[in-house]
N, C-alpha and C positions, 0 to 999 in steps of 0.2 A: 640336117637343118641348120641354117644359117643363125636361127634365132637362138639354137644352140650351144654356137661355138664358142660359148665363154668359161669361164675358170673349170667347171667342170669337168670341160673337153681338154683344155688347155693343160689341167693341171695331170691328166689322166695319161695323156699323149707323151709329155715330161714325164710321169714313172715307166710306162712302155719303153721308151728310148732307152733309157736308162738302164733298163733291166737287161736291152738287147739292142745295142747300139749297132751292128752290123746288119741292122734290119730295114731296110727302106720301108718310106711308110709314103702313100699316098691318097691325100686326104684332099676329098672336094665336097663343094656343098651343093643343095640342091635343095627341093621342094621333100615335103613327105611321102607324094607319089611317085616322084622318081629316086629319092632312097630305095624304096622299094623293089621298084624296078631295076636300078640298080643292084639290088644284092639276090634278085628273083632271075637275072640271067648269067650271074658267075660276075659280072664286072667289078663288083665290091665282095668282100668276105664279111664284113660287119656297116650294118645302120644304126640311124640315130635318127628318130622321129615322133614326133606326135602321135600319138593314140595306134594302141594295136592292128595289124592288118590280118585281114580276115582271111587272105590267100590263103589256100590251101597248103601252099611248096614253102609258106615260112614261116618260121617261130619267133612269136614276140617276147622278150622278155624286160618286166616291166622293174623300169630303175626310180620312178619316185612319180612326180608331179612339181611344174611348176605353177605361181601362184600368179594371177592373173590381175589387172587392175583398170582400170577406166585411163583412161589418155587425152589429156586436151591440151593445146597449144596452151604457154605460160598466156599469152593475151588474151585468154577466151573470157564471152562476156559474165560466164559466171565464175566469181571470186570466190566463193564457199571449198572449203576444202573435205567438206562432209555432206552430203545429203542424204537424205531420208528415202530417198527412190531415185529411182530414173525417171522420172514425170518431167523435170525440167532440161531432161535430153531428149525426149520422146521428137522432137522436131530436128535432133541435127542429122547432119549427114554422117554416115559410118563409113568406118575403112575397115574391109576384113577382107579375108580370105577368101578364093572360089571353096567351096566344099568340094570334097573329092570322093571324084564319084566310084561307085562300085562299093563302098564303105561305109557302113552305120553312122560311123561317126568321124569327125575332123571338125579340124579348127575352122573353119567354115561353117561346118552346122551346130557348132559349140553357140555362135556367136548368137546366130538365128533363133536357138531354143531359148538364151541367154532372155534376149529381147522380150521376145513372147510371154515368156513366164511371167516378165514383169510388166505386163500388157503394153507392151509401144506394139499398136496395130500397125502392119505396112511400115514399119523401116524405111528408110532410105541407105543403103548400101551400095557402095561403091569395093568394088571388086579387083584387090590387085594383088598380086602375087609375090611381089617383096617384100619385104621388111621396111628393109631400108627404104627404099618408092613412099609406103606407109609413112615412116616418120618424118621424110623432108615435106611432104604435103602435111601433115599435121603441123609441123613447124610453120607450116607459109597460110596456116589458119581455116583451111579446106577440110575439117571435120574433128570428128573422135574418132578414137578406137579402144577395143579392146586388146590389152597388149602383155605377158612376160614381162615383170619386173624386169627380171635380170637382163635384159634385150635393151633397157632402155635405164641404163646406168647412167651413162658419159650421158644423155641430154638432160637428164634431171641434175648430175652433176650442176653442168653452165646455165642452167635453167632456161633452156629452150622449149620443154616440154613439162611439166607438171601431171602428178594424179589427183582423180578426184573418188573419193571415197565413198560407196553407195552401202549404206547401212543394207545389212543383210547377204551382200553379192558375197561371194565365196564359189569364187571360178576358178577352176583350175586346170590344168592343159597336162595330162599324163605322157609320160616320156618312156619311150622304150627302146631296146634295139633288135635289131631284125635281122635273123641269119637264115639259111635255106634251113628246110626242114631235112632232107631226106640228102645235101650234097654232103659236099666231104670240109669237114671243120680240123682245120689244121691247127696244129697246137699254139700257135701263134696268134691265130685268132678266136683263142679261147683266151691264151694272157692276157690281149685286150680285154674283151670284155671283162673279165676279174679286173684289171684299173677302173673300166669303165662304171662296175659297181660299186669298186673301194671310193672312186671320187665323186659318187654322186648320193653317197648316203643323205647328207641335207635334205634332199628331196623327197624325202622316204621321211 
C-alpha cells in the first residue's frame, strides 16, 4: 500500500539490504486488493496491507494499526480544532476509498460504519482510489476525509492540510502482511518479514 511506504517500510527495507546486500529487492505499490492478488498468484512473496484477507490460500499476519484522523483542507470554513462530534461535517463531501469487495472489512467500509455510528445519514462520498488523487483534491478544497496520520506528514508539515479532532473518534486502520498459505516461503522472505515486525512495533 502506498499509504504505507513510510519510515516503517523504509526503515525495515534498510536493515534487509543490509543484512543481505546481494539480494535484489523489488518493491511496488498498489491498492490492498491487488497486494493481495499479488502475493495469491506467486507474483510477490510478501504484502503490506490494510485489514486481513479472508482468502483461503493466504496468511495475514498482523503488525500493529495505524491511527486514523479527520482531514480538511488548512482553508476550511471550520477553524475549531476540536469538536465534539461530527454533526458540523454531517454535510461535507467525503473522500474515501471504494470498499473492497469479497471482504468484511477495508478501508472503504471502515469509513462508512465510521459515519453511521455517529449518525451522518446518506454521506456524501466520493470514491477514489489514490491517496495521493485524495489529498491534492482535499488541498484544492473539494471535501474531507478520513486519513493515516503517517500519510499525511509533509502536508501538515507546509500546512496545506490540517486535522480536526472529533472527541471520541478512535479509528484505526490495522496493518498486516500477506503471504501464501500453503506456497513455498523462502528463507529470505521470512527475514523480511522479521524487519518488517522489528520496524513496525510502534504500531502495536
Amino acid at each position: 500500500m502506498g499509504t504505507l511506504a513510510d519510515s516503517h517500510v523504509v526503515d525495515a527495507l534498510r536493515a534487509f539490504e543490509a543484512r543481505f546486500p546481494e539480494t535484489p529487492v523489488d518493491l511496488r505499490t498498489a491498492t490492498s486488493r491487488e497486494v493481495s492478488v499479488l502475493v495469491r498468484t506467486g507474483e510477490a512473496a510478501v504484502g503490506l496491507r490494510y485489514f486481513p484477507d479472508v482468502h483461503p490460500a493466504l496468511e495475514s499476519v498482523t503488525l500493529g494499526a495505524e491511527r486514523l484522523a479527520i482531514v480538511a483542507p488548512a482553508s476550511h470554513e471550520i477553524t475549531e480544532r476540536h469538536l465534539p462530534d461530527l454533526g458540523p461535517l454531517k454535510d461535507e463531501r467525503w473522500l474515501g476509498f471504494p470498499p473492497e469487495r469479497h471482504q468484511p472489512d477495508s478501508f472503504g467500509h471502515l469509513l462508512r460504519r465510521l459515519l453511521a455510528s455517529a449518525g451522518v445519514a446518506d454521506p456524501s462520498i466520493t470514491l477514489i482510489d489514490s491517496l495521493t488523487a485524495q489529498k491534492r483534491l482535499l488541498e484544492a478544497g473539494l471535501g474531507v476525509a478520513l486519513m493515516p496520520v503517517g500519510a499525511i506528514r509533509e502536508e501538515l508539515r507546509i500546512g496545506s492540510l490540517r486535522t480536526i479532532d472529533v472527541h471520541g473518534l478512535a479509528a484505526e486502520l490495522p496493518v498486516v502482511a500477506v503471504r501464501r498459505r500453503d506456497g513455498h516461503q523462502s528463507p529470505l522472505a521470512a527475514a523480511f518479514l522479521t524487519e518488517l515486525k522489528a520496524h513496525t512495533s510502534e504500531l502495536r
